[in-house]
C-alpha positions in Angstrom: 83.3 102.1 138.1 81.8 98.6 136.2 84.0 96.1 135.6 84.5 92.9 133.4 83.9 90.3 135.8 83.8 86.6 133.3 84.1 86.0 129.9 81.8 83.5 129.6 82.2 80.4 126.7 79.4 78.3 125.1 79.6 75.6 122.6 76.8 76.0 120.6 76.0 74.1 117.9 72.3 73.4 115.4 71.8 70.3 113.8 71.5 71.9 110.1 72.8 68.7 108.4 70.2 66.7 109.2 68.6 68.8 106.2 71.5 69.5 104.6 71.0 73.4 104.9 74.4 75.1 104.0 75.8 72.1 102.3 78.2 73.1 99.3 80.9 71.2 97.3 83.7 71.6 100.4 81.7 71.3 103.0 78.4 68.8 102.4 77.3 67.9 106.3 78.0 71.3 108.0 76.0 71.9 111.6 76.2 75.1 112.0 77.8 76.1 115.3 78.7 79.2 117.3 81.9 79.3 119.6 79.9 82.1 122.0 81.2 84.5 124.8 79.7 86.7 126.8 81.5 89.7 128.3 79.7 89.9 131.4 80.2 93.2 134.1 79.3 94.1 137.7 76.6 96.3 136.1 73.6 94.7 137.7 71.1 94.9 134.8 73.2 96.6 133.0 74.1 95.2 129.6 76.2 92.6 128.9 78.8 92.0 125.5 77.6 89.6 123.2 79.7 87.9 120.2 80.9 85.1 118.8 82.8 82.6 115.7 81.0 80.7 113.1 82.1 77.2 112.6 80.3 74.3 111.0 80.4 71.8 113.9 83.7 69.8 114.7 86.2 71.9 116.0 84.0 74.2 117.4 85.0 73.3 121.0 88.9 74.3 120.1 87.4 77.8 118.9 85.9 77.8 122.7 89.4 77.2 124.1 91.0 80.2 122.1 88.4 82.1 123.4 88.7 81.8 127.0 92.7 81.9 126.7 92.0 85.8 126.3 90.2 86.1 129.5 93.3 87.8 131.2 92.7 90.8 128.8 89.1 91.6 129.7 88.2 90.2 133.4 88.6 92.6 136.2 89.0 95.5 133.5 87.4 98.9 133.7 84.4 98.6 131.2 84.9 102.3 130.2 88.5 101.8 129.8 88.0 99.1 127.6 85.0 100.8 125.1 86.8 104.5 125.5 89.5 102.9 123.1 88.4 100.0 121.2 91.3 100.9 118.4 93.8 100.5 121.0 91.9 97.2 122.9 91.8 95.3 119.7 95.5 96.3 119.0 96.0 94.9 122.5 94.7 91.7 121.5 96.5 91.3 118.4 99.4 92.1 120.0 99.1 89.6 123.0 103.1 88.7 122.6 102.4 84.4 123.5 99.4 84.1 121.8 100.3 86.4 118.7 102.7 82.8 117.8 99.4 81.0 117.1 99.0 83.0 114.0 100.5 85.8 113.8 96.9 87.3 112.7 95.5 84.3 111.6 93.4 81.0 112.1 91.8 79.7 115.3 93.2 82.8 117.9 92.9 85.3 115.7 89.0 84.6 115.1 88.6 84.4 118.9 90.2 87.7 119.1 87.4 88.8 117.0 84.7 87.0 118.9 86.0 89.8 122.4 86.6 93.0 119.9 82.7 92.3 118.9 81.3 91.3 121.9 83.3 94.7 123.5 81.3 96.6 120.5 78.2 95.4 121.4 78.8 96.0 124.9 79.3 99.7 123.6 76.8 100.2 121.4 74.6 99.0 124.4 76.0 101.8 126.5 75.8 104.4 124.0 72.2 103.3 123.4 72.8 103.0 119.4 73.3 99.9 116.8 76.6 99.6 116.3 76.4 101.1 112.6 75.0 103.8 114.1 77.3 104.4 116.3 80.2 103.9 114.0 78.8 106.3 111.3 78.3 108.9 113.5 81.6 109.0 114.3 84.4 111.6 113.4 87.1 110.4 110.3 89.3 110.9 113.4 88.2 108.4 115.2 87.3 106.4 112.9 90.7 106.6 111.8 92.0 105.6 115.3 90.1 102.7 115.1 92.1 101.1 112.3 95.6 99.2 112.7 97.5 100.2 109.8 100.5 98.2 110.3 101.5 96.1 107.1 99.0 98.5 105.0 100.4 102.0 104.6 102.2 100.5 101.6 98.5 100.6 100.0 96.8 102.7 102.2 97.7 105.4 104.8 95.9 106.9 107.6 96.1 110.1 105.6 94.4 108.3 102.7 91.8 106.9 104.9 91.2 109.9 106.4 90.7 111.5 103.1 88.6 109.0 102.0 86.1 109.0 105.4 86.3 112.9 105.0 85.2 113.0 101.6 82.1 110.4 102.6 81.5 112.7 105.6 78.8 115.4 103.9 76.5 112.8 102.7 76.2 111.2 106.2 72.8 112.4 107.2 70.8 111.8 103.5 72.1 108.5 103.2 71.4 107.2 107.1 67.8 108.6 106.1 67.6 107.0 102.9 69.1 103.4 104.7 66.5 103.6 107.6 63.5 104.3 105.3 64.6 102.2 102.2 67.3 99.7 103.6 69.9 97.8 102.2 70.0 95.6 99.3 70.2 91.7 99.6 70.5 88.5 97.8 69.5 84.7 99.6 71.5 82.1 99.3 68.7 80.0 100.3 67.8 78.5 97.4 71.0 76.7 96.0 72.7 74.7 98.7 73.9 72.0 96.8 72.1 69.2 98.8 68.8 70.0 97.4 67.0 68.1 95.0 66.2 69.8 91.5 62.4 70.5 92.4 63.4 72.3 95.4 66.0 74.2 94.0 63.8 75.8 91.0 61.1 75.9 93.8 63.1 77.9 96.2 64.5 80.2 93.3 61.0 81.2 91.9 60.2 82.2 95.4 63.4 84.1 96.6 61.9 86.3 92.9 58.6 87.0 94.3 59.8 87.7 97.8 61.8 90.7 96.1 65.3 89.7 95.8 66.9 90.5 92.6 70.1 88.4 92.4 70.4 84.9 93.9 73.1 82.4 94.4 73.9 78.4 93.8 76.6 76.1 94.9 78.8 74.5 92.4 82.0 72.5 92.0 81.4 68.5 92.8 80.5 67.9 89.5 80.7 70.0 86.1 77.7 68.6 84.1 75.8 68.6 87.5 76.6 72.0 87.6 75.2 73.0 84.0 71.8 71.3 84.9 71.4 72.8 87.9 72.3 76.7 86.6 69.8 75.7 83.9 66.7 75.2 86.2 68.3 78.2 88.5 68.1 80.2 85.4 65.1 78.9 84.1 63.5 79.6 87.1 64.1 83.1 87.9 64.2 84.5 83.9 67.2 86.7 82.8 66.6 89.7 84.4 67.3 88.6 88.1 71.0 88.1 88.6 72.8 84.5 88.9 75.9 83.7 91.2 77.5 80.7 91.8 80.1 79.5 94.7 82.5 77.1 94.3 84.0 77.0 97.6 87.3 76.9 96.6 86.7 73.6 94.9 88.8 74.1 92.2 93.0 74.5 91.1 93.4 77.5 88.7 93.5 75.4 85.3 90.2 73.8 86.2 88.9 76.8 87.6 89.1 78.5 84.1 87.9 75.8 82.5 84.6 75.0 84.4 83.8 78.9 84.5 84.3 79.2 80.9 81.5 76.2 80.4 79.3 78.1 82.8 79.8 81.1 81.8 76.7 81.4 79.2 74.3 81.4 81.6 75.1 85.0 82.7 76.7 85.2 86.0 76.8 87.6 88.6 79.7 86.2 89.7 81.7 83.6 90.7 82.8 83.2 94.1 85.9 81.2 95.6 86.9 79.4 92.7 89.6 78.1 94.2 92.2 77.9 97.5 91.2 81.6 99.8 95.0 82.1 100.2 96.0 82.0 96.3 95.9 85.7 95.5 97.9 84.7 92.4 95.8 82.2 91.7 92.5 84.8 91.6 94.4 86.9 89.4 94.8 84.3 86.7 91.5 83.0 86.6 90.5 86.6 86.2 92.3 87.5 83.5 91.4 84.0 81.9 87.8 84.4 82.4 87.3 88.4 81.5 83.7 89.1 81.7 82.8 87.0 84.6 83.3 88.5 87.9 85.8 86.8 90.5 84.8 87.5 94.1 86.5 85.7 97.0 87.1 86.5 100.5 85.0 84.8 103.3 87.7 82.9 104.2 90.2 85.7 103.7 92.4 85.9 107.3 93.5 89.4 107.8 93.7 92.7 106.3 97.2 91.9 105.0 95.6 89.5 102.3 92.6 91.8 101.5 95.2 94.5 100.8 97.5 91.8 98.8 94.1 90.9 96.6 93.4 94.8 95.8 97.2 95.3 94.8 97.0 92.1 92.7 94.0 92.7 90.9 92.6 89.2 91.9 89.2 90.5 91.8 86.1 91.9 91.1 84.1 91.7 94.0 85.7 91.5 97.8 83.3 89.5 100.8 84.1 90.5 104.1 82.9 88.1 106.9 82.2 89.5 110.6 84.2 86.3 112.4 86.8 85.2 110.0 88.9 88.5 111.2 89.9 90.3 114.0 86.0 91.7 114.5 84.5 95.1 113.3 88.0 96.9 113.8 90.1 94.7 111.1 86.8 94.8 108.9 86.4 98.8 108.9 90.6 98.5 107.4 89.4 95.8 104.4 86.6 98.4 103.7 88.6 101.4 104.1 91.1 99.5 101.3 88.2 98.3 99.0 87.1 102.0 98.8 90.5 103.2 98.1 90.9 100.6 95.4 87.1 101.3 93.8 86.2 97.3 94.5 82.5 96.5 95.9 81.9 94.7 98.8 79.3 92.4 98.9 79.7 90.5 102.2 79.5 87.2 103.1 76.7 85.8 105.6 75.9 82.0 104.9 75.6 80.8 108.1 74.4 81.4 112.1 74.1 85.1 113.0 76.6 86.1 110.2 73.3 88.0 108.6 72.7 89.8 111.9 76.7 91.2 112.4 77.4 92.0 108.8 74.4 93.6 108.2 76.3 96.6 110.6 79.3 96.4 108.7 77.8 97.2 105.0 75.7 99.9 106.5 78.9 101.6 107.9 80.7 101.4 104.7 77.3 102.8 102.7 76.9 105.5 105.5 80.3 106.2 106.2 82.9 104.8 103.8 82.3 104.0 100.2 79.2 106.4 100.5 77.2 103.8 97.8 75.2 100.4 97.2 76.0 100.4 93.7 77.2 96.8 92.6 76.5 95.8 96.2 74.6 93.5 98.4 74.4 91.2 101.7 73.9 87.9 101.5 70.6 86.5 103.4 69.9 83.1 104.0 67.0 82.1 105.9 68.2 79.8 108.8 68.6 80.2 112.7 67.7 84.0 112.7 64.8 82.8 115.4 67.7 82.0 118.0 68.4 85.9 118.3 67.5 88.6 120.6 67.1 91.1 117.8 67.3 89.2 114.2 68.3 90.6 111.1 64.2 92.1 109.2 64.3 91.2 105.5 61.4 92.8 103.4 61.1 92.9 99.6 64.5 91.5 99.0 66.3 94.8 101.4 67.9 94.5 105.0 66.0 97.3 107.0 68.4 99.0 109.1 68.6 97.2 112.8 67.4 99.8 115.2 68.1 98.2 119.0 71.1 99.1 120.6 74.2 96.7 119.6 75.3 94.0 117.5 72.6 92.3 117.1 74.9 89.5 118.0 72.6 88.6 121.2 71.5 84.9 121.2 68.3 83.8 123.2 68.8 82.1 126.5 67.2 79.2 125.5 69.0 78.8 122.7 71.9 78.7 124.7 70.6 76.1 126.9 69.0 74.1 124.5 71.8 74.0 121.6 74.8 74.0 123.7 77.0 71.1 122.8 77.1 67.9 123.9 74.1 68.6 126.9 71.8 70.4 125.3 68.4 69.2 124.2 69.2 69.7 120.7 71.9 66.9 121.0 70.3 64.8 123.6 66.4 63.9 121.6 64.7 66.9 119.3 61.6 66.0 121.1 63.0 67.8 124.6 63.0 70.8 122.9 61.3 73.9 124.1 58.8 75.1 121.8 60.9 78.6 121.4 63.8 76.2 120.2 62.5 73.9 117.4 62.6 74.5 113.9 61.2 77.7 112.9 58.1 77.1 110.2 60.3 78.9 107.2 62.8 75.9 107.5 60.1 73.5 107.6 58.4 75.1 104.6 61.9 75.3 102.9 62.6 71.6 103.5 
């Protein structure tokens, strides 16, 4: 029988404020960063599991840590143990009775729980021979079902409700897996609004994401109000009023303020409004939708657990829900937030601004379109276009839609080099840029983009 024989760590980390790529009101300088692991087996070439955390640089070496403290749960494991009952491995994780004091559910261990559950569902998608969305939407309610960990939700949600609700999704399956893999899924960039960008690029950037098909793109806002007004001016300006207009604030803002500084942007027309203020004030979102009515609240990138998504849908704190593929407890906590956005009638448009977040989350909304909700209405992944050169199989973007990934995983594979070369502090990257290999450097979009 295989076996897990390492879980293998890397510290990988891009240089991405040198050009101020992702840079918002919170978070101006981020490099973006991977805390990586690799499940790796006795299978000898046979495949190995791939996943990983987002970060934005510093701190990305504790996320490491937390990963490789859950090594006694994987190495020297059956590998079909382990992928014959993922519901019950990532419940195993959660439930690690040390490390579950580091949350409980929550923060650094929690998101390196996530980093093994996704690496163990590309390692089983691999096996299976079938992208993970694939793999998930072919699968019974049942399982799907079994999957789930519906402790702290069956106050909002049962498994008899989520069965219901997979059940009823369940005779569309086939039309709408041939209608994703011949049309795709609908997106909106990101890529033109990072709030580091100077006015020419911004409107430059925005006229372009319009002719390269997408129909809705977003801005950063928050450092400074009247900054703000000029810039969703030339945003606006740029793409005319039929393409749709969303800003982020990054939880820049208190509720009064919040309120207040949507109101004044309001005119413009917004798509929405994303984390106007602190991720954990669920109160907080309510007020400033009911304040605002009209304007769309979404929030939930930085959302924890499935216990605050569900606390968000009972509140009415918003409009739109973001799910992220790291921030939880991997692809099993995110099929419970989508399971509850369904049973509450709340879109999901997920969240993907930043390294290989576009390639994992991709999976996710095609499960919930396949399997779930059963619909794209009011809905959309978020696309920027950064770093998708470092993967094995990166996310295929034409005329504004995700086309449906079609190798066998997660798509959460990084290159080799990449590893070698952006690992952190040793790596070429970090050591001179001109040491690079010529796989490695700056892909030719970003260069056009800068």
């Amino acid at each position: 029988m295989v076996r897990i024989t390492a879980l293998d760590t890397y510290d990988v980390r891009f240089p991405t404020s040198a050009q101020l790529d992702g840079s918002d009101a919170m978070n101006p300088d981020p490099d973006y960063s991977a805390a990586y692991a690799i499940l790796r087996t006795d299978d000898r070439g046979g495949p190995e599991g791939h996943g990983f955390v987002f970060t934005i640089g510093r701190g990305n070496e504790v996320q490491q840590v937390a990963i490789e403290a859950l090594a006694h749960h994987v190495v020297g494991r059956r590998v079909d143990e382990i992928i014959g009952d993922l519901g019950g491995f990532a419940r195993e994780l959660t439930g690690d009775s040390q490390l579950r004091w580091l949350g409980p559910e929550k923060g650094v261990m929690h998101m390196a729980i996530g980093a093994v559950v996704n690496a163990a569902w590309d390692l089983a998608a691999k096996y299976a021979g079938k992208p993970v969305w694939q793999l998930i939407s072919e699968m019974s309610p049942e399982q799907i079902v079994d999957l789930v960990d519906f402790r702290y939700l069956t106050d909002a949600l049962s498994p008899a409700e989520a069965l219901d609700i997979l059940r009823r999704a369940e005779s569309g399956r086939a039309e709408r897996t041939a209608q994703l893999l011949a049309a795709g899924y609908p997106a909106y960039t990101t890529s033109a609004g990072w709030l580091g960008y100077s006015d020419d690029k911004l409107a430059r950037l925005a006229r372009d994401a319009v002719a390269d098909g997408f129909r809705t793109i977003k801005i950063k806002v928050g450092r400074d109000v009247d900054e703000d007004l000029r810039r969703v001016k030339i945003a606006r300006d740029a793409v005319g009023p039929g393409i749709g207009l969303a800003v982020d604030a990054n939880q820049r803002w208190g509720v009064d303020e919040a309120a207040e500084w949507i109101s004044r942007l309001a005119p413009a027309g917004l798509a929405w409004v994303e984390e106007p203020t602190s991720p954990d004030d669920i109160l907080g979102h309510a007020e400033i939708r009911r304040r605002v009515a009209g304007t769309p609240i979404s929030t939930g990138e930085h959302g924890q657990n499935r216990i605050l998504f569900k606390q968000l849908l009972q509140a009415g704190a918003v409009d739109i829900l973001q799910i992220d593929a790291t921030r939880v407890a991997g692809v099993n906590e995110n099929l419970a937030i989508l399971l509850l956005a369904a049973k509450f009638g709340v879109p999901v448009v997920p969240h993907a601004g930043g390294v290989g977040l576009c390639e994992l989350v991709q999976h996710l909304a095609m499960i919930d379109f396949v399997a779930i909700s059963g619909t794209m209405a009011e809905r959309a992944i978020e696309f920027v276009d950064h770093l998708h050169e470092h993967f094995r199989d990166p996310v295929r973007v034409a005329d504004g839609r995700y086309l449906a990934p079609r190798a066998p995983g997660f798509s959460a594979e990084m290159l080799p080099e990449t590893l070698r070369d952006y690992r952190y502090p040793t790596g070429a990257a970090w050591r001179s840029p001109v040491e690079l290999a010529p796989t490695a450097q700056v892909s030719a979009k970003e260069l056009e983009n800068s």
